[in-house]
Kinemage of the C-alpha trace (Angstrom):
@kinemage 1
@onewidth
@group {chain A} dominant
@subgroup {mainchain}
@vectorlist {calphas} color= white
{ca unk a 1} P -54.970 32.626 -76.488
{ca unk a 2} L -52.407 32.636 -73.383
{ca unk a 3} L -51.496 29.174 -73.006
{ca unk a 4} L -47.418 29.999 -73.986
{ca unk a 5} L -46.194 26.747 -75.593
{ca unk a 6} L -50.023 25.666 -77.431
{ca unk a 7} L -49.713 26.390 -81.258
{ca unk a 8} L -51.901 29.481 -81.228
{ca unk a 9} L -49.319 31.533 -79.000
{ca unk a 10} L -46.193 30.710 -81.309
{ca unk a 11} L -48.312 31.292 -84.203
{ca unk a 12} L -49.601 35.046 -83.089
{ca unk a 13} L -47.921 35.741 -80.189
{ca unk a 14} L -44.151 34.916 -79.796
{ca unk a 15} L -42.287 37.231 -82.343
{ca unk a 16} L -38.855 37.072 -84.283
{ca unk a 17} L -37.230 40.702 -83.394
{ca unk a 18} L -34.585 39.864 -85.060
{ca unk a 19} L -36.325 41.060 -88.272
{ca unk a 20} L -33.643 42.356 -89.819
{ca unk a 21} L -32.592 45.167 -91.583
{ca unk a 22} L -29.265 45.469 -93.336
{ca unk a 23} L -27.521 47.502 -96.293
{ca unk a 24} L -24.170 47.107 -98.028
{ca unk a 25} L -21.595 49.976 -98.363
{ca unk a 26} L -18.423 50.772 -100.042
{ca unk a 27} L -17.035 53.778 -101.878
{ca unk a 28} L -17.480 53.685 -105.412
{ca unk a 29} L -14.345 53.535 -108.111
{ca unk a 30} L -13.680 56.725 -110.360
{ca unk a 31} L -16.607 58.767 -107.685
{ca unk a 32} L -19.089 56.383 -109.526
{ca unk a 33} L -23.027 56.226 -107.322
{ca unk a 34} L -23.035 52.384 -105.525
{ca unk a 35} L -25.863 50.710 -107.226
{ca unk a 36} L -28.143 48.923 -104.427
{ca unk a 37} L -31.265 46.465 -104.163
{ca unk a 38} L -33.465 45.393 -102.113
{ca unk a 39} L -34.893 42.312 -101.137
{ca unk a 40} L -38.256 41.227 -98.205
{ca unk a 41} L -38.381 37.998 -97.673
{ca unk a 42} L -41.232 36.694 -95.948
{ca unk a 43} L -41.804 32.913 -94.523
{ca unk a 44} L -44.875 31.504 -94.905
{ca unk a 45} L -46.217 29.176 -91.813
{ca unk a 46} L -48.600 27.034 -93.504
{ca unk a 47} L -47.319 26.930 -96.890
{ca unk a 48} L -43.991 26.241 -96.158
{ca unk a 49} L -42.731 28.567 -98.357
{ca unk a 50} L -40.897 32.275 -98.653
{ca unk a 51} L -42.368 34.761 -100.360
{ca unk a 52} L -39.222 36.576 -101.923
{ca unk a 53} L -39.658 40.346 -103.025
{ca unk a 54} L -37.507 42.850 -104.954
{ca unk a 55} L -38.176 46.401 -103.692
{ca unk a 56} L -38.944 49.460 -105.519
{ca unk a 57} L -36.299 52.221 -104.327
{ca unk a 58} L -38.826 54.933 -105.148
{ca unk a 59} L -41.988 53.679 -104.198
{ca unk a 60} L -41.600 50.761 -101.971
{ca unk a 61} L -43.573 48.670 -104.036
{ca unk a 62} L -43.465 44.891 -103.961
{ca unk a 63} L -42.508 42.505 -107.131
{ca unk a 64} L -42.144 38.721 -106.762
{ca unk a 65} L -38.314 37.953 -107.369
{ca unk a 66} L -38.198 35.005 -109.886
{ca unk a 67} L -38.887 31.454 -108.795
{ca unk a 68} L -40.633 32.892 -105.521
{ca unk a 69} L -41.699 31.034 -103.388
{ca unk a 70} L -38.858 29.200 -102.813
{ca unk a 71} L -39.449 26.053 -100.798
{ca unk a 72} L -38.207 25.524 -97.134
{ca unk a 73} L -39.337 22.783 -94.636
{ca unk a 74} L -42.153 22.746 -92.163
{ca unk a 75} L -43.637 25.525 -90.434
{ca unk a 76} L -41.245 28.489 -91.012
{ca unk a 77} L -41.732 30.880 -88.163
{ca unk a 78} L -38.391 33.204 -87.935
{ca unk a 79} L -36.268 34.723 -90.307
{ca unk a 80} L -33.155 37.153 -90.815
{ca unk a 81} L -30.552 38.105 -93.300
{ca unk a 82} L -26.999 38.385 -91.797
{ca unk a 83} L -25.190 41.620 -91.878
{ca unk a 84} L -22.752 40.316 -95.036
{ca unk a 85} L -25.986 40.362 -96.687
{ca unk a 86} L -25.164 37.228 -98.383
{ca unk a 87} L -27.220 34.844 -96.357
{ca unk a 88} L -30.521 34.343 -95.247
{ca unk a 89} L -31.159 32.136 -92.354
{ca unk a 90} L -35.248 30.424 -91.125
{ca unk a 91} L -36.508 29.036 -87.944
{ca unk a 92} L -39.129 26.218 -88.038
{ca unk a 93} L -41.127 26.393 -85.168
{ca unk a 94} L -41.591 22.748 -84.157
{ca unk a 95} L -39.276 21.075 -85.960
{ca unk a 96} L -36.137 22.659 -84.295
{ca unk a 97} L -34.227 22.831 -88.105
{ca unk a 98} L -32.433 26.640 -88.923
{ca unk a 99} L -32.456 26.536 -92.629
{ca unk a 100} L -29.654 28.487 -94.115
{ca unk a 101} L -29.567 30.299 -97.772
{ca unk a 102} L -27.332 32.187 -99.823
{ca unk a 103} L -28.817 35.236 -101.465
{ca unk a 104} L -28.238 36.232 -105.212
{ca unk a 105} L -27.564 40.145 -104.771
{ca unk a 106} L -28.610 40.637 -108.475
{ca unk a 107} L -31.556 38.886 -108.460
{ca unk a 108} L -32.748 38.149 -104.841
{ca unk a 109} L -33.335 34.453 -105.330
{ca unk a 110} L -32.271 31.921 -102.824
{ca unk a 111} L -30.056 28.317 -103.115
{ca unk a 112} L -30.299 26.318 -100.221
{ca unk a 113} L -26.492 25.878 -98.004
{ca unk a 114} L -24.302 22.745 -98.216
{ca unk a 115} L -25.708 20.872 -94.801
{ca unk a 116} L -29.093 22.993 -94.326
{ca unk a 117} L -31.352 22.602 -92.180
{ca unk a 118} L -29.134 22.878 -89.047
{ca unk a 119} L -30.795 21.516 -85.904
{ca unk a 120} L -30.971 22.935 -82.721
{ca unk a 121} L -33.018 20.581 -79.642
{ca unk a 122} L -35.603 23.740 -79.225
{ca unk a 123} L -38.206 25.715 -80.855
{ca unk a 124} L -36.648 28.732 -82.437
{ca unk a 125} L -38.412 32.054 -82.786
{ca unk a 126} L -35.530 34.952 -83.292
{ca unk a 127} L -32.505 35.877 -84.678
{ca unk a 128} L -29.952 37.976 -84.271
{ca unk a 129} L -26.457 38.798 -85.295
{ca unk a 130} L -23.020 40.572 -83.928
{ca unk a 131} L -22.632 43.440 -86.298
{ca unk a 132} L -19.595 41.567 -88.543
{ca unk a 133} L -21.768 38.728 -88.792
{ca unk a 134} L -19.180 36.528 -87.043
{ca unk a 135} L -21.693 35.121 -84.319
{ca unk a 136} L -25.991 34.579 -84.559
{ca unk a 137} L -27.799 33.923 -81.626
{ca unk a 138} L -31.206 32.069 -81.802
{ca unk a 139} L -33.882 32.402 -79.129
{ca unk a 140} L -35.579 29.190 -78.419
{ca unk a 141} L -37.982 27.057 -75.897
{ca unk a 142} L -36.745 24.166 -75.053
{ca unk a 143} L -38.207 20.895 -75.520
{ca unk a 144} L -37.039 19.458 -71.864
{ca unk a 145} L -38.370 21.102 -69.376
{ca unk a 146} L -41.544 22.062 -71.112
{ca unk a 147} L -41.499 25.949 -70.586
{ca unk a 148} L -37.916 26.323 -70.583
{ca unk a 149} L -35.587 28.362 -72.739
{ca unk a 150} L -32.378 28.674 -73.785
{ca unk a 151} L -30.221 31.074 -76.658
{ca unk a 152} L -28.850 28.562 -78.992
{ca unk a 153} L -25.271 30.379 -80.161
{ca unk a 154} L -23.453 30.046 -83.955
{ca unk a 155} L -20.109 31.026 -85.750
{ca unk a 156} L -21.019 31.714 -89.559
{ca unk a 157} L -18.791 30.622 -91.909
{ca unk a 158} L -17.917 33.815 -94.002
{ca unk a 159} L -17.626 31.412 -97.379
{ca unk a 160} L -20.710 29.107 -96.941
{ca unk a 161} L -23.186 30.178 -94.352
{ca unk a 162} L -22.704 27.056 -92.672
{ca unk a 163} L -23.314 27.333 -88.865
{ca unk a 164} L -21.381 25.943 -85.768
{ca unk a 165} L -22.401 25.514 -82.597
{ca unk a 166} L -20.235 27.764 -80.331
{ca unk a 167} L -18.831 26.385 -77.179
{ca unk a 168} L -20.957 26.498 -74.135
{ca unk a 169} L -24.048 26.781 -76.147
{ca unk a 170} L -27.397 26.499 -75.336
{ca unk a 171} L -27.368 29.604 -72.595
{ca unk a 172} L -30.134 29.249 -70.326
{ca unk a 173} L -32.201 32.206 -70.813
{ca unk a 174} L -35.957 32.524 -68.791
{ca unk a 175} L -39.373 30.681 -70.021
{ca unk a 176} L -40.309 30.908 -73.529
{ca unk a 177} L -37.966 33.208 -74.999
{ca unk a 178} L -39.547 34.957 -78.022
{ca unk a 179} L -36.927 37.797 -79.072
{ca unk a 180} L -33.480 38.215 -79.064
{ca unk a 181} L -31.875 41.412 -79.975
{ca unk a 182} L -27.448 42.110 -80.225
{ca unk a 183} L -26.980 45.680 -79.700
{ca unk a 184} L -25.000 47.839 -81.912
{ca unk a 185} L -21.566 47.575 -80.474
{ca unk a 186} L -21.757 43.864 -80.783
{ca unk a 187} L -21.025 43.327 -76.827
{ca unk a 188} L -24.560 42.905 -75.373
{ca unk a 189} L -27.289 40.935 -76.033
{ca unk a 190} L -31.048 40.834 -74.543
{ca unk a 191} L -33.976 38.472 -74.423
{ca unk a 192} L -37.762 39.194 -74.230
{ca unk a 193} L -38.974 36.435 -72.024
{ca unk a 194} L -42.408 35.539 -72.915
{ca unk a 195} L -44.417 33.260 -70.332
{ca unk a 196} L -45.973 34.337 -67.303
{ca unk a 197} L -43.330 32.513 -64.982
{ca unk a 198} L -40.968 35.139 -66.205
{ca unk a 199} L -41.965 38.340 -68.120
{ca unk a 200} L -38.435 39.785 -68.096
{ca unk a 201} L -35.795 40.352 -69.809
{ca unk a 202} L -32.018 38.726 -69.972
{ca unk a 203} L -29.104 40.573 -70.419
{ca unk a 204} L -25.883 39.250 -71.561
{ca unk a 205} L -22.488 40.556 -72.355
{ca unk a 206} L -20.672 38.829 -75.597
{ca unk a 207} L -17.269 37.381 -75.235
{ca unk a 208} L -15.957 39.323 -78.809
{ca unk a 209} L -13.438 36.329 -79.760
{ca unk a 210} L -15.726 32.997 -78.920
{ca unk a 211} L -19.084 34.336 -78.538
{ca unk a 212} L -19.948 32.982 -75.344
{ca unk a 213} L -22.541 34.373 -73.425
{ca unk a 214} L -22.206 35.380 -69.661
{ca unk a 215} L -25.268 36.820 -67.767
{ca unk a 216} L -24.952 40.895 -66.613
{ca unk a 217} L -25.248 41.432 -63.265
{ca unk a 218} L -28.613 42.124 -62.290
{ca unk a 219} L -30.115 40.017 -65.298
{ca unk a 220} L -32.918 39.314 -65.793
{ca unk a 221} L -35.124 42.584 -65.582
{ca unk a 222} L -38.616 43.007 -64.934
{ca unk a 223} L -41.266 43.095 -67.455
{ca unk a 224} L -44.947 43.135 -67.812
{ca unk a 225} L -46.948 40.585 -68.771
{ca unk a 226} L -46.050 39.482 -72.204
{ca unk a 227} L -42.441 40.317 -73.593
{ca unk a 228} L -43.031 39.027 -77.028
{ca unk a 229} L -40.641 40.875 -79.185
{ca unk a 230} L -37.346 43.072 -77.875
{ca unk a 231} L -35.153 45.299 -80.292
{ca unk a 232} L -32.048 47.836 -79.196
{ca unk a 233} L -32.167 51.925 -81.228
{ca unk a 234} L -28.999 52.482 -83.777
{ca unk a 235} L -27.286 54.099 -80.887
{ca unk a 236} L -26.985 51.468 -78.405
{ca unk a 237} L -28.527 53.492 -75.947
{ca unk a 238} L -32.293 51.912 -75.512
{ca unk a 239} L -33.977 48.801 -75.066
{ca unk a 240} L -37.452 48.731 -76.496
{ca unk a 241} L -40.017 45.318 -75.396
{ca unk a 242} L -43.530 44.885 -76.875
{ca unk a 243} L -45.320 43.462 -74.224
{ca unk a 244} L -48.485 41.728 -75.357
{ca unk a 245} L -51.004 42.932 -72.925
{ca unk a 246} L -49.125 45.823 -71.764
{ca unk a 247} L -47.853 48.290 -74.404
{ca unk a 248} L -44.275 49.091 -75.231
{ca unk a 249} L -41.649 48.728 -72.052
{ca unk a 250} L -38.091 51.194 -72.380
{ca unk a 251} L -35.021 50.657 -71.264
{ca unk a 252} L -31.784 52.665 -70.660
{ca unk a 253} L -28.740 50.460 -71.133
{ca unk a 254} L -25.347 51.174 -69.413
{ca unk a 255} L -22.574 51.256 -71.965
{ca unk a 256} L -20.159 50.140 -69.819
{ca unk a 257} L -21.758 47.049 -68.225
{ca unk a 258} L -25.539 46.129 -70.369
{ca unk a 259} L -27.384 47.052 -67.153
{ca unk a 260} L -30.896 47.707 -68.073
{ca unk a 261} L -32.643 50.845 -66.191
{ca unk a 262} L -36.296 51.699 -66.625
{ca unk a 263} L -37.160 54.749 -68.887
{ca unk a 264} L -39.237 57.250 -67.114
{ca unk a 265} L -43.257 56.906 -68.041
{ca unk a 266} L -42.522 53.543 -69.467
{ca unk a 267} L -44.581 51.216 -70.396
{ca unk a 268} L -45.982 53.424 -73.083
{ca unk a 269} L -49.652 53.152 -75.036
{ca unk a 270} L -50.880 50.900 -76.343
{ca unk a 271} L -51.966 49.062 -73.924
{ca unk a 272} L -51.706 45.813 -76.477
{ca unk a 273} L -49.639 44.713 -78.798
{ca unk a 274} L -50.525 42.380 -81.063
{ca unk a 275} L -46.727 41.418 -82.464
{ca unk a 276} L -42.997 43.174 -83.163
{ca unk a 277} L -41.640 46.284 -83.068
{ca unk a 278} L -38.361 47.866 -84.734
{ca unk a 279} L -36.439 51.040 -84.394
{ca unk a 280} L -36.033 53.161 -87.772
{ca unk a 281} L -32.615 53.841 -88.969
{ca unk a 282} L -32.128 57.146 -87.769
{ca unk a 283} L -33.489 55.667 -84.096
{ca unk a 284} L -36.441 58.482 -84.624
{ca unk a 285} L -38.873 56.386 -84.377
{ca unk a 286} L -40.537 52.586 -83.229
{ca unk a 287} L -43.122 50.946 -84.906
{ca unk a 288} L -45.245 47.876 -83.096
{ca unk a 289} L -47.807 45.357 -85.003
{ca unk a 290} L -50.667 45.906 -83.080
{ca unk a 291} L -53.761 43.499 -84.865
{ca unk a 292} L -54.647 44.943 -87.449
{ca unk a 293} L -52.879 48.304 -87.121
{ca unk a 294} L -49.204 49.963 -86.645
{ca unk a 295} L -48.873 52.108 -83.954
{ca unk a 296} L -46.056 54.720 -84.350
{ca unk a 297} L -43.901 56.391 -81.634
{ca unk a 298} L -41.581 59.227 -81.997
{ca unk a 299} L -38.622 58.614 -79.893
{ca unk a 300} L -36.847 61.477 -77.354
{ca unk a 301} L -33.832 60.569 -78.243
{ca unk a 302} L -32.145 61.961 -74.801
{ca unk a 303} L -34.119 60.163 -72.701
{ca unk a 304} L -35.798 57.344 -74.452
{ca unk a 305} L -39.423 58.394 -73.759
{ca unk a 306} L -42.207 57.177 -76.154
{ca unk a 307} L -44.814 59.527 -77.987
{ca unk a 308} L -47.620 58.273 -79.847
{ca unk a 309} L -47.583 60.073 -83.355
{ca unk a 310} L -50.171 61.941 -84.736
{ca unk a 311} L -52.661 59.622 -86.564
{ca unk a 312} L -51.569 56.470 -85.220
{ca unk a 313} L -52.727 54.079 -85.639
{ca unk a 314} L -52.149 52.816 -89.329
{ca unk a 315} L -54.479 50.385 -90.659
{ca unk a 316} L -52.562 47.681 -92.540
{ca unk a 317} L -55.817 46.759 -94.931
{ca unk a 318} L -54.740 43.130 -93.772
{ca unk a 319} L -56.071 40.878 -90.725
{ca unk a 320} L -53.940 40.362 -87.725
{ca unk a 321} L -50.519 41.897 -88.250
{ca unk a 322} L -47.633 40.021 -87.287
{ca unk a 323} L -44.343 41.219 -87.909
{ca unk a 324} L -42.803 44.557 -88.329
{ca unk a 325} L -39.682 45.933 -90.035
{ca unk a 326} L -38.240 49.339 -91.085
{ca unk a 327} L -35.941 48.933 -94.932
{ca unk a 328} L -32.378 50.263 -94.385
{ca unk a 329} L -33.111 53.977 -95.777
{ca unk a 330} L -35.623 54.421 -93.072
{ca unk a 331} L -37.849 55.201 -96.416
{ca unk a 332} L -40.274 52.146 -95.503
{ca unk a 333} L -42.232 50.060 -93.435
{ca unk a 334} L -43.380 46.439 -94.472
{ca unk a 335} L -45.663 44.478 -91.879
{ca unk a 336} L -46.661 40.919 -92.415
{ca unk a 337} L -50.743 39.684 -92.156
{ca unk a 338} L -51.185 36.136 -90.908
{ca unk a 339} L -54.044 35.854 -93.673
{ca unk a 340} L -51.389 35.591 -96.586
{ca unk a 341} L -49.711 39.353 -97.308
{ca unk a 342} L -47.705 42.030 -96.494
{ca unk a 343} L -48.327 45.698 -96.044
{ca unk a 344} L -46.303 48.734 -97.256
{ca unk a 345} L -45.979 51.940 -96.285
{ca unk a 346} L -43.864 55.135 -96.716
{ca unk a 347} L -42.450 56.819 -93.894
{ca unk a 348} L -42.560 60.508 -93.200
{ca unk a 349} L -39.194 61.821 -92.144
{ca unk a 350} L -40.138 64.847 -90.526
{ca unk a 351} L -43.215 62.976 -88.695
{ca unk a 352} L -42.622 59.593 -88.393
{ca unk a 353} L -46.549 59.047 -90.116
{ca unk a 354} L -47.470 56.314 -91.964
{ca unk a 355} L -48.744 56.424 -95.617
{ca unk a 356} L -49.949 52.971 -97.479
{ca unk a 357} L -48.294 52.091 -100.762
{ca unk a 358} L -50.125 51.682 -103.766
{ca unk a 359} L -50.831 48.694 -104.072
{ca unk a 360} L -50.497 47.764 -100.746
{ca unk a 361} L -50.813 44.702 -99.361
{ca unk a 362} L -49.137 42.419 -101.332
{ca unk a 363} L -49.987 38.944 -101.726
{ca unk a 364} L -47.963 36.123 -99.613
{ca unk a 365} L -48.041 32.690 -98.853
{ca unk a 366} L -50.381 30.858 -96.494
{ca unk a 367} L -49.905 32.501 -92.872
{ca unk a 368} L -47.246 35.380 -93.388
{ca unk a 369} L -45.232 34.839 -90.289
{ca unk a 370} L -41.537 37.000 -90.328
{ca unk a 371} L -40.145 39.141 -92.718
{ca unk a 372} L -36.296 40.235 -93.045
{ca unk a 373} L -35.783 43.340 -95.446
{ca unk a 374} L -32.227 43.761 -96.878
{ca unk a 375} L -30.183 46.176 -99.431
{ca unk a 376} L -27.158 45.353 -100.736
{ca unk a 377} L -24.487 46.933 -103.093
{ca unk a 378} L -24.483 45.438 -106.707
């Protein structure tokens, strides 16, 4: 199953890393605690659905949010909640539509945005966001030339959700682009690069006031075979690439231009892997969807170096994991099955180890493709 642009490879291989993770924060009135939820949402390929979860702060249990699933168009392959937390945003794979929702914070449920689905002349597979939520960037093959790809570029409309094209858009990124990942300080952004007539990695710097995107010097980057999912650690300071038939590739990134240098001992075991990866919270520790198994990493946090963790790794209980993301405490890890659920485990903070939730996995649509986990403040 190599062939890049046949059905199987967008269906297993290429992988949204812009599976999001986001939380809501203010100071309370009178010292009063903030009151949060939390909400998974995961799209389902065949049924055309999204399986929309409530999250159990304790336990990290999942519990169908009312009037789940919530219909969306065809073939639903990406998906991401902006960092407003209001919206939630889908990629159909074939199709080319970006369907946009706004997200009830009291009771998760989604309504559908004045002008949704928003079309893009591409097959999107990742989101990502600048950290106020002003710009998303969607990484996408392009229908002409066959094996080409481009980052299709947004402004957000802080009221509605509604999305506009940003000047200059589609950048040109390499073939089959499968991930695209904004780092912290909202000025750079990469792209994991999936086909075999590229296997890198682009690096762009983001024009703060119109969102353009120029490419960094030196861009792209070599890869191994396989970039199928990219994501940047809370401090701005690594690049991590799941590289499907040649473990987990690190980068160092210069703060002052995006430059991406080559960790020391990287790639890292596995030598597969099967889907995404994400950085926790604390940027402690990676986990990559790896069949039917997370593998877990602890992270040096000077250097960027991978170590395997004790016990990894983690059975899911499902068939052929997909997806991977970390909740916003850094408390839990939810990883999507392509049969039809998602697994749930608790994270050890000392460790980084894996632990299944009762319960665990919970039941999903037809063909569990993304999932985007978000908190917000009641």
């Amino acid at each position: 199953m190599k062939t890049v642009f046949g059905k199987g490879v967008f269906l297993g291989l290429i992988f949204a890393v812009s599976i999001v993770a986001c939380s809501a924060g203010g100071d309370g009135d009178d010292n009063e605690p903030i009151v949060y939820k939390s909400y998974a949402y995961a799209v389902n390929f065949n049924s055309n659905d999204i399986s929309a979860f409530s999250i159990n702060a304790s336990t990290g249990a999942l519990t169908s949010v009312a009037g789940s699933p919530f219909a969306v168009g065809e073939q639903p392959q990406s998906a991401a909640v902006d960092p407003t937390h209001k919206f939630a945003y889908v990629g159909h794979l074939w199709s080319g539509a970006l369907s946009a929702f706004t997200i009830n914070a009291a009771t998760g449920a989604l309504t559908a945005v004045a002008g949704s689905p928003f079309m893009i002349d591409g097959h999107p597979t990742s989101f990502s966001f600048v950290p106020s939520g002003k710009f998303v960037y969607v990484s996408a093959g392009g229908n002409v030339p066959i094996g080409s790809g481009y980052v299709f570029g947004f402004s957000i409309d802080a009221a509605t959700g509604a999305l506009t094209p940003l000047a200059g858009s589609p950048f040109a990124a390499g073939n089959a682009p499968s991930s695209v990942a904004v780092d912290p300080s909202g000025r750079y952004l990469y792209v994991a690069n999936f086909d075999s007539a590229s296997s890198n990695v682009s690096a762009y710097t983001i024009n703060a006031t119109t969102g353009a995107l120029t490419p960094v010097a030196g861009s792209p980057y070599a890869a191994n075979d396989g970039p199928s999912s990219v994501a940047v650690d809370p401090s701005g300071k690594f690049v991590y690439v799941a590289q499907y038939w040649s473990g987990v590739a690190a980068y160092s990134i210069d703060a002052a231009t995006g430059a991406l240098t080559p960790v020391a001992g990287s790639p890292f075991a596995p030598d597969d892997a099967s889907g995404s990866l994400a950085v926790d919270p604390s940027g402690k520790f990676v986990y990559l969807a790896i069949f039917e198994y997370v593998a877990a990493f602890a992270v040096d946090t000077v250097t960027g170096a991978l170590t395997e963790i004790a016990g990894s790794p983690f059975a899911t209980g499902g068939d052929s994991s997909q997806y991977v993301a970390v909740d916003p405490t850094g408390k839990f890890v939810y990883v999507t099955n392509s049969g039809s659920s998602v697994s749930a485990f608790s994270i050890n903070s000392s460790t980084g180890a894996l632990t299944a939730i009762a319960g665990s996995p919970f039941m999903a649509g037809d063909f569990v493709e993304a999932i985007a986990v978000c908190r917000i403040a009641q």
